[in-house]
C-alpha positions, 0 to 999 in steps of 0.5 A: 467476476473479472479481475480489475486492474487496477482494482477499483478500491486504487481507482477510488483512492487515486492511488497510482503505481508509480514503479514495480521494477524491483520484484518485492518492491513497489512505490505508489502516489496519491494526491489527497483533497478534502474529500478525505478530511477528519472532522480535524482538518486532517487525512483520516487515518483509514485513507492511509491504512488503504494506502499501505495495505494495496502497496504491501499486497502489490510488493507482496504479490511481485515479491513472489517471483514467477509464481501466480499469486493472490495475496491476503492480508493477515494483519498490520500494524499502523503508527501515524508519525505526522499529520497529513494535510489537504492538497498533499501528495503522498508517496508509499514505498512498501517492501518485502522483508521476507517471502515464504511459500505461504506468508510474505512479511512486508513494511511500508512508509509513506511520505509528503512531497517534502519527505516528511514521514506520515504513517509506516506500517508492517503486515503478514500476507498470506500467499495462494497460488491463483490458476492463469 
């Protein structure tokens, strides 16, 4: 099966990387609509979990410098801090903590168009070195 990039679970998403010029750094956006909606009229809490976990593997795999990496997430930790509401654009910045040669510890947070904090989230990514 050949590679997807990006990957369609982003494509689904919306999700857009907006910047990965810092190595172990990226920023991504996404517009959310009411295809994501709860039955309580607000951003289901999976929706942001995806969001998180494809910006950490993103910073986890260019945090690993000049090595050719796949990454896997080993766990996270989400806490929901507000509600994110229909028609908001939200903005996820994730970094490296620290990189190791096998596991990359890495947070995130995600943010409305008003700055607001939505959701963070920290995670262990185990690192494999990819041929290519």
């Amino acid at each position: 099966m050949a590679l997807q990039i990006p990957p369609n679970c982003d494509l689904t998403l919306g999700l857009v990387c907006v910047d990965k010029s810092l190595p172990g750094t990226t920023v991504w956006t996404m517009s959310v609509d009411e295809r994501f909606l709860n039955p309580a009229g607000i951003i289901q809490g999976g929706f942001l979990a995806a969001m998180l976990d494809s910006a950490m593997g993103a910073s986890a795999v260019t945090g690993a410098g000049e090595r050719k990496v796949s990454v896997a997430n080993t766990e996270m930790k989400v806490t929901f801090l507000r509600p994110a509401l229909v028609d908001s654009r939200l903005t996820c910045t994730a970094r490296v903590l620290k990189s190791g040669s096998v596991i990359s510890f890495v947070e995130a947070r995600i943010v409305d168009e008003r700055d607001q904090l939505i959701a963070a989230a920290s995670s262990t990514y185990l690192l494999k070195d990819r041929e290519g």
